[in-house]
C-alpha positions as semicolon CSV with decimal commas, in nm:
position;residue;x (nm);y (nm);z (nm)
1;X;2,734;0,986;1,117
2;X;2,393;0,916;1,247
3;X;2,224;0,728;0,968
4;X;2,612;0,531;0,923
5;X;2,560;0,170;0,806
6;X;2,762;0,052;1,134
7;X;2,510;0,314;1,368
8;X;2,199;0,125;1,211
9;X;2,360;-0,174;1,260
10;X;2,459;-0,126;1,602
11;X;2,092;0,092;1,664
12;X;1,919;-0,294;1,526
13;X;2,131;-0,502;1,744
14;X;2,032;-0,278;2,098
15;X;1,661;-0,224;1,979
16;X;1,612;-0,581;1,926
17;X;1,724;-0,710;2,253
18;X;1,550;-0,430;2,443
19;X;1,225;-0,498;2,268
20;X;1,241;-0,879;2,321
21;X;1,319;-0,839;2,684
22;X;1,006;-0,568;2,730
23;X;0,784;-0,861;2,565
24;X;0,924;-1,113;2,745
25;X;0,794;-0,943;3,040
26;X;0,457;-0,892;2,901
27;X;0,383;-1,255;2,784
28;X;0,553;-1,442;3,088
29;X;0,230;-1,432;3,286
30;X;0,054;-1,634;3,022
31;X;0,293;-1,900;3,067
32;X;0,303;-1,875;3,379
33;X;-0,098;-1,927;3,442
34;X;-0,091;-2,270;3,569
35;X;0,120;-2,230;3,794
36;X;-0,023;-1,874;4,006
37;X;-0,392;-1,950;3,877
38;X;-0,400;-2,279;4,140
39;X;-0,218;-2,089;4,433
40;X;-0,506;-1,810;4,339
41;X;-0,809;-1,990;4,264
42;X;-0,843;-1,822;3,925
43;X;-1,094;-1,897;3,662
44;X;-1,046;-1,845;3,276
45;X;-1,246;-1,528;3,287
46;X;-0,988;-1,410;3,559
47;X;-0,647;-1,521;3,354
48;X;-0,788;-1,367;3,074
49;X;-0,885;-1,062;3,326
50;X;-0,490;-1,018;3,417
51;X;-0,364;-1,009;3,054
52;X;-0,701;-0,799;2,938
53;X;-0,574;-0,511;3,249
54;X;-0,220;-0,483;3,111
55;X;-0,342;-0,490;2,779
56;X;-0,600;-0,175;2,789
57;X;-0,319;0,044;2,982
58;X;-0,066;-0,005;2,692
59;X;-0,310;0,051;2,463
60;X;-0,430;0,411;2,603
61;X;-0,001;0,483;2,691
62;X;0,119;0,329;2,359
63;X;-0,109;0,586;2,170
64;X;-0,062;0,909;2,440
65;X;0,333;0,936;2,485
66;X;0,363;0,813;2,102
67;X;0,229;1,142;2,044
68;X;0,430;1,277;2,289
69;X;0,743;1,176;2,144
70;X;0,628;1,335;1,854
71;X;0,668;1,674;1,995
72;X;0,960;1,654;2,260
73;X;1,162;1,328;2,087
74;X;1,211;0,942;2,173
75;X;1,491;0,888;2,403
76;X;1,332;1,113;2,673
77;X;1,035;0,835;2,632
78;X;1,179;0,531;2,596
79;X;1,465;0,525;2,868
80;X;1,229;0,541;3,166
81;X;0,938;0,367;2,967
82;X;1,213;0,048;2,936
83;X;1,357;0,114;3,283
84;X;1,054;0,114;3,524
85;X;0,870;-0,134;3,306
86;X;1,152;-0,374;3,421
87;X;1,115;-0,302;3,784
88;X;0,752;-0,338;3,737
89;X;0,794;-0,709;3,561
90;X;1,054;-0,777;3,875
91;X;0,751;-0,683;4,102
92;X;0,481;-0,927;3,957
93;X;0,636;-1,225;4,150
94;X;0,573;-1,032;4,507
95;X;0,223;-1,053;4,431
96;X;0,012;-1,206;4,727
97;X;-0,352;-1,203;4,562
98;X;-0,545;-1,183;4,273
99;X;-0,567;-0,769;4,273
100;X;-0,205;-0,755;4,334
101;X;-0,092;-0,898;4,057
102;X;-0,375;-0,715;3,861
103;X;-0,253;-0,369;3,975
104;X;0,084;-0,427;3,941
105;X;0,035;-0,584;3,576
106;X;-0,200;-0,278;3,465
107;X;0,111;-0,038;3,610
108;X;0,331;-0,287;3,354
109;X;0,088;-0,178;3,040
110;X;0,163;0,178;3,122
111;X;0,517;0,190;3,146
112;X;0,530;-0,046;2,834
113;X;0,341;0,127;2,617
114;X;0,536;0,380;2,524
115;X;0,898;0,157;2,463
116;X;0,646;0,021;2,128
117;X;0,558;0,287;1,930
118;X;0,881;0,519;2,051
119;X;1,110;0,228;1,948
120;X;0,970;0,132;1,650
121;X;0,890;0,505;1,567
122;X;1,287;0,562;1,643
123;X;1,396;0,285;1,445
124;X;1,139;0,386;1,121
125;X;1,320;0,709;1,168
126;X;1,661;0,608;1,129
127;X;1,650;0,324;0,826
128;X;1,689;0,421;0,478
129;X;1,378;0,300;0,249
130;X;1,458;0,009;0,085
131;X;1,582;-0,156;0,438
132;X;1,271;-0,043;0,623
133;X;1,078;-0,361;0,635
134;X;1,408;-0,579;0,686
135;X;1,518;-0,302;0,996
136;X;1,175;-0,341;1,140
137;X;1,106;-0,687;1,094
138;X;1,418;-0,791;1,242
139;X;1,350;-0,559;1,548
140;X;1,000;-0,655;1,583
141;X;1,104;-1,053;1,543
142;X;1,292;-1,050;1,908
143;X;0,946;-1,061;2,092
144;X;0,851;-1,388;1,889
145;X;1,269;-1,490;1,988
146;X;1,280;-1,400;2,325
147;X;0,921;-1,334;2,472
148;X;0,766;-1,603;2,260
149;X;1,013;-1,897;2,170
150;X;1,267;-1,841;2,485
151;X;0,983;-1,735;2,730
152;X;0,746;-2,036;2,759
153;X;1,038;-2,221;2,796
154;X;1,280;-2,057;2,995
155;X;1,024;-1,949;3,282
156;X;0,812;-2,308;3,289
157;X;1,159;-2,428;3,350
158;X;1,234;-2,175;3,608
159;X;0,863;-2,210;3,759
160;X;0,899;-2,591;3,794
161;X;1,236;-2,586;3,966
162;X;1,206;-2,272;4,206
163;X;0,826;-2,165;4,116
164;X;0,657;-1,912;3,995
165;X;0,781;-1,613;4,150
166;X;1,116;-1,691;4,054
167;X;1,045;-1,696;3,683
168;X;0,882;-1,344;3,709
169;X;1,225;-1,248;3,888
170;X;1,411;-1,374;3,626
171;X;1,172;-1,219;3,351
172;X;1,229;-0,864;3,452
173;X;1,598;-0,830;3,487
174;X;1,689;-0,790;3,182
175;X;1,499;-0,497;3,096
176;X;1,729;-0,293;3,356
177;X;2,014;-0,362;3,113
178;X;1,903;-0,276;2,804
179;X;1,788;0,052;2,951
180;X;2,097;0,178;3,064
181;X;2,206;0,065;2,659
182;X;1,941;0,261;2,516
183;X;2,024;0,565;2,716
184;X;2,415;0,533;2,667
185;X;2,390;0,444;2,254
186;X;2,111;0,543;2,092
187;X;2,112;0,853;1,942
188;X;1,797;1,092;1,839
189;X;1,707;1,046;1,477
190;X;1,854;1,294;1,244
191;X;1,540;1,397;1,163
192;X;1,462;1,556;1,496
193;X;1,710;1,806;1,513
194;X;1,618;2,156;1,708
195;X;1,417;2,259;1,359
196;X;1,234;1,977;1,287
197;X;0,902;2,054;1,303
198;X;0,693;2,013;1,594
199;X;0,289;1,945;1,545
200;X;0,059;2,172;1,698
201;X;-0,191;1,949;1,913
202;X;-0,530;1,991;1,666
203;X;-0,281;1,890;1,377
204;X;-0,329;1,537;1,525
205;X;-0,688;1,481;1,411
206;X;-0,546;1,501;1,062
207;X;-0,453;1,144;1,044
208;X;-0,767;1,015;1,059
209;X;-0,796;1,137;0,675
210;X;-0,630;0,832;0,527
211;X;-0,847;0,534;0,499
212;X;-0,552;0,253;0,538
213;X;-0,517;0,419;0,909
214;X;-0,811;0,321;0,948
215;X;-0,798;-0,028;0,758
216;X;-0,472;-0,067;0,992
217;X;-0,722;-0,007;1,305
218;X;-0,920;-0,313;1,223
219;X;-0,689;-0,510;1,047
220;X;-0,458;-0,466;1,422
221;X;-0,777;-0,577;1,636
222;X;-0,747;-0,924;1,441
223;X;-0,418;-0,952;1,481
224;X;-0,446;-0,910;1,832
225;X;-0,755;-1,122;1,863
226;X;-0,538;-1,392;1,706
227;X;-0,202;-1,300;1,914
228;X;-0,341;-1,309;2,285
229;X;-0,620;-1,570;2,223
230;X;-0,342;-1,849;2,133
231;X;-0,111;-1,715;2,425
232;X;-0,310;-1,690;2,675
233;X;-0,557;-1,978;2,626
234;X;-0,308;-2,224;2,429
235;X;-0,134;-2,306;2,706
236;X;-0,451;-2,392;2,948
237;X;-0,562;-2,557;2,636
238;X;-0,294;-2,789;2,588
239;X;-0,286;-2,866;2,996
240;X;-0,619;-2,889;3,050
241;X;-0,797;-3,034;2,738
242;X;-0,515;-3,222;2,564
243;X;-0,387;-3,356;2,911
244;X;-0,014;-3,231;2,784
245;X;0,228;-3,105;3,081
246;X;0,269;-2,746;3,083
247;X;0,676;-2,796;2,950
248;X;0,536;-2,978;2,696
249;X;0,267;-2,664;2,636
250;X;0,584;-2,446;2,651
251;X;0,792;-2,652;2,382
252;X;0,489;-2,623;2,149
253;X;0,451;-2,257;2,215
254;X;0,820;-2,186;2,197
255;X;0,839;-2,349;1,833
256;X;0,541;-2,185;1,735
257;X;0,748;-1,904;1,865
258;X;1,106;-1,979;1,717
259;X;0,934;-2,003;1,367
260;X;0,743;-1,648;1,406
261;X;1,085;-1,499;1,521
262;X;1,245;-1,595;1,146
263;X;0,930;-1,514;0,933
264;X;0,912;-1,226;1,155
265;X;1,218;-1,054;0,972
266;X;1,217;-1,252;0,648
267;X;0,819;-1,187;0,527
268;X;0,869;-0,797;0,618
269;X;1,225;-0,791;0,432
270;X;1,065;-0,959;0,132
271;X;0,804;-0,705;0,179
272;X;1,021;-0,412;0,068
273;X;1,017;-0,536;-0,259
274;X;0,699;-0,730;-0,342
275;X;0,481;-0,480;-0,175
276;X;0,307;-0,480;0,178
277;X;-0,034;-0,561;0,114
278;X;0,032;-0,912;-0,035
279;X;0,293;-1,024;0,225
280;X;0,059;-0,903;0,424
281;X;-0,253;-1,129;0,302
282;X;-0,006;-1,421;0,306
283;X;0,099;-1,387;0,662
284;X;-0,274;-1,348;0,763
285;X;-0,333;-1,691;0,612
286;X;-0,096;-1,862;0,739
287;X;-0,116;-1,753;1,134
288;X;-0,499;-1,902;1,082
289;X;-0,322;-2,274;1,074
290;X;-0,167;-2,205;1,483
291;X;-0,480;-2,215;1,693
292;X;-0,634;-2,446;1,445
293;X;-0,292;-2,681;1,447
294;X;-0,358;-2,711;1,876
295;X;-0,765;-2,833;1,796
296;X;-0,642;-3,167;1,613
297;X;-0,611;-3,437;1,917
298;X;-0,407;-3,662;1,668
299;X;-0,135;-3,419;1,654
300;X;-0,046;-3,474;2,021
301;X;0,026;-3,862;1,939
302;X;0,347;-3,676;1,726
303;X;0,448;-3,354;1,920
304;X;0,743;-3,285;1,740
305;X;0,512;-3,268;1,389
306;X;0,254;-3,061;1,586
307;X;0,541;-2,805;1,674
308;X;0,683;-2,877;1,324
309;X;0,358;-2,688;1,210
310;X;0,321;-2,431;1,410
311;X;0,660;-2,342;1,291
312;X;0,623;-2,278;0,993
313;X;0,304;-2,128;1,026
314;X;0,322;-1,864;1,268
315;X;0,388;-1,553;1,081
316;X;0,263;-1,298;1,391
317;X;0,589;-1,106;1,453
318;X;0,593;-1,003;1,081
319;X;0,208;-0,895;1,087
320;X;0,272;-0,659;1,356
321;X;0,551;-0,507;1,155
322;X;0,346;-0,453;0,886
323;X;0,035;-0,366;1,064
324;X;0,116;-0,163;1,328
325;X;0,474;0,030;1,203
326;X;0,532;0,022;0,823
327;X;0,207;0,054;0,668
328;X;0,111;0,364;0,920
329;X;0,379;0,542;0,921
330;X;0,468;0,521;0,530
331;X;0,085;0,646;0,490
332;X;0,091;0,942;0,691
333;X;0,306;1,267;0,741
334;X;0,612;1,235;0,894
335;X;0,563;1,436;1,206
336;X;0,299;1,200;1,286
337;X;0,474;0,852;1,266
338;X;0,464;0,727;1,637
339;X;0,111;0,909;1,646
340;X;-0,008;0,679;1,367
341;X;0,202;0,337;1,571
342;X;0,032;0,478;1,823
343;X;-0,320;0,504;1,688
344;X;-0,350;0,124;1,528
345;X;-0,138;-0,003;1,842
346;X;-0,442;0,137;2,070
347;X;-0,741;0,007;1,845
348;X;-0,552;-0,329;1,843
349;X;-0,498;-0,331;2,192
350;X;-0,874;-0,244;2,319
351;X;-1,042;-0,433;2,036
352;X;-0,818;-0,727;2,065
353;X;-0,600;-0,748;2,311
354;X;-0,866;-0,667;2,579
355;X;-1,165;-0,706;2,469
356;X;-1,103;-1,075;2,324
357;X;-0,932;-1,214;2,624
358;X;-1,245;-1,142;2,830
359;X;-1,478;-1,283;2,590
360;X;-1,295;-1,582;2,508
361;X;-1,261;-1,670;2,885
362;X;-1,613;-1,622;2,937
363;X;-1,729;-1,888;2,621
364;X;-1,458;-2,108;2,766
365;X;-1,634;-2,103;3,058
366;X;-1,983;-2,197;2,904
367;X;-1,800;-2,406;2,550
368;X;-1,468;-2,528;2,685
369;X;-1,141;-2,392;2,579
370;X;-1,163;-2,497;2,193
371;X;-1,362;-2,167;2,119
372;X;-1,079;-1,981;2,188
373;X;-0,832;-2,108;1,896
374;X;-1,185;-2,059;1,687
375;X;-1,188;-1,703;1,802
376;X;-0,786;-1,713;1,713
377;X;-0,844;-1,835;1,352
378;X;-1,131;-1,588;1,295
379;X;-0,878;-1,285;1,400
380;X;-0,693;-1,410;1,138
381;X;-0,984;-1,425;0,902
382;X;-1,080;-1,073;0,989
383;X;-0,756;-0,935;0,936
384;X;-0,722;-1,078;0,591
385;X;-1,055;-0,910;0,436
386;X;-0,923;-0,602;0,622
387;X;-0,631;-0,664;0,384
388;X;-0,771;-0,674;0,081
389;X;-0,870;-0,314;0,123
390;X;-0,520;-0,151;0,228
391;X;-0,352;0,089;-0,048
392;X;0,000;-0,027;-0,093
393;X;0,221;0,169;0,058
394;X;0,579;0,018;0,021
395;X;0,756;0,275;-0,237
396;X;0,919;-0,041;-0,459
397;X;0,614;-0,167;-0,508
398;X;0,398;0,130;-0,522
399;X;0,692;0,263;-0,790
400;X;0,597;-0,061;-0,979
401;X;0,225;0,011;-1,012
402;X;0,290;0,351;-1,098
403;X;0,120;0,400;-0,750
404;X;0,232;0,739;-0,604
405;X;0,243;0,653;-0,220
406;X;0,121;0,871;0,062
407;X;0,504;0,884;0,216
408;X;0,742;1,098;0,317
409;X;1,074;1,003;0,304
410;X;1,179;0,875;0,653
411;X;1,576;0,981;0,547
412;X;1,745;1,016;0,242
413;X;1,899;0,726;0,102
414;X;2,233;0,629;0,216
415;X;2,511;0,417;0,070
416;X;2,537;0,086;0,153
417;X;2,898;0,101;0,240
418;X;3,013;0,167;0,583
419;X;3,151;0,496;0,666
């Protein structure tokens, strides 16, 4: 049966390994910066430039074939989105120049796009309420596990044995696999039988109605702010201003990673029954303490305390969760749930995943690379007053302050039992 305890189980298991592979395509060029900006005579403006060009094209694909999948379903999305965004990660270490590498990381942001809000849109779909926030926190979590613990160290490893080109090799294959999973296992959601509902195209506008969309909007442009300011700049940081080597960089980015990979599924679980708004405004503190963490010089004396930290402080993977899947799609109708992924994905991804990689490689070229983590911590800042304006939306919590949420059921509720 499709919504089976041992389907979702199995549905988790292949979604979380495809996602982590997809981002640990998207973040291996920050790690891999000091090693192709040399050979290319980059500047910070220009790093920031690559991962700013990737960025805007998943923004603008994440929101359009969300929508799509709305009308015609996920699979026929997500397969090739998974699958050519794998050959297109493969590709980045054949690059020759500068504009290579920029093309061919823009092509990456539109073939990724779509494998976020379809996924997470899928797996939304297919979990029964009160193991929403658990389902898609664990899911979520395997881009701070793979692309953001595993990744700075497994391709500064591969980049200082066989270089650079070889760790973008090794980054992309992956992806190939977990397509042909996807496409052999997953099933289409229940939900989207032959007579589920299909949107007509000026239905879409309708979303914007519902303030927290909005609130979500903002709140996801200082999340992203925060997320791509400490990846891309941390590690150029740490080389360049602290004088660290870059494994050392990618040991303290891969802890800072490791610990966002187990809030990232235990904040959102806990968030099915506390509510989502004041995990939320926790997690939004404590991400502020990363960026600031890398700005204390003393803390480089004692590396393992300084990764010790940024541990236990990195609560990313579980804002996105929150963010960008739960507290959209549990706000609007149902036949708009990727739509609405889509929707705060985009504003995220202009406002902060674009936008603030340009500027904060331009002040780093008049300040120095500390205003970046201060640009990092105020994401953070910005995305906790967004906070304190979001309606709660998660239905044990609503339930408890007699709150009627905006949701519709994703499923009914099934037993926990296996079939």
């Amino acid at each position: 049966m499709d919504h089976s305890r041992r389907y979702e189980n199995s549905l988790v298991a292949i979604l979380f390994f495809t996602w982590g592979t997809v981002f640990l395509g998207r973040m291996s060029q920050l790690y891999l910066a000091p090693y192709f900006a040399p050979e290319f005579h980059l500047g910070h403006a220009q790093v920031g430039a690559v991962a700013s060009a990737l960025a805007i094209t998943w923004a603008a694909s994440t929101f359009f074939f969300g929508a799509l999948s709305d009308r015609v379903g996920r699979k026929p999305i997500l397969v090739p989105a998974v699958f050519v965004f794998s050959i297109l990660s493969w590709a980045s270490g054949l690059a020759h120049s500068f504009h290579q590498l920029l093309l061919v990381r823009a092509l990456m942001g539109v073939a990724g796009g779509p494998a976020w809000s379809t996924m997470t849109a899928l797996l939304e779909e297919s979990s029964p309420h009160g193991r929403r926030g658990r389902n898609i926190g664990l899911v979520v979590s395997a881009a701070a596990l793979v692309g953001l613990a595993a990744a700075p160290v497994l391709t500064t490893q591969v980049a200082a044995r066989w270089g650079w080109r070889s760790a973008f090799f090794v980054a992309g294959a992956p992806g190939l696999v977990m397509s042909l999973l996807v496409w052999k296992f997953v099933e289409e959601p229940a939900a989207r039988s032959d007579t589920y509902e299909k949107p007509s195209l000026s239905e879409y506008i309708s979303i914007l109605r519902y303030r927290n969309v909005w609130l979500c909007c903002l709140g996801a442009a200082g999340f992203m702010s925060w997320l791509f300011a400490v990846n891309v700049f941390a590690p150029l940081y740490i080389t360049e201003v602290a004088h660290e080597s870059a494994t050392t960089a990618g040991f303290l980015l891969g802890a800072s990673g490791l610990g966002s990979f187990f809030l990232g599924f235990l904040l959102p679980s806990l968030s099915d029954r506390w509510g989502r708004k004041p995990i939320l405004l926790l997690m939004a503190a404590m991400s502020a303490v990363v960026p600031l963490a890398f700005l204390v010089p003393e803390l480089y004396v004692y590396p393992a305390v300084l990764a010790l930290i940024v541990f236990v402080a990195n609560s990313g993977q579980g804002i996105a969760s929150v963010v960008l899947v739960l507290v959209p799609t549990e706000t609007v109708p149902s036949q708009f749930r990727a739509t609405s992924i889509g929707l705060a994905t985009l504003a995220g991804e202009v406002m902060g995943a674009t936008a603030a990689p340009i500027l904060a490689g331009t002040l780093a070229q008049k300040h120095g690379l500390a205003v970046t983590m201060w640009l990092a911590a105020a994401g953070s800042g910005l995305l906790f007053l967004i906070t304190l304006f979001l309606q709660e939306t998660g239905p044990a919590r609503a339930a408890m302050l007699a709150i009627k949420p905006r949701i519709r059921p994703n499923v009914p509720e099934q037993p926990d039992a296996a079939d």
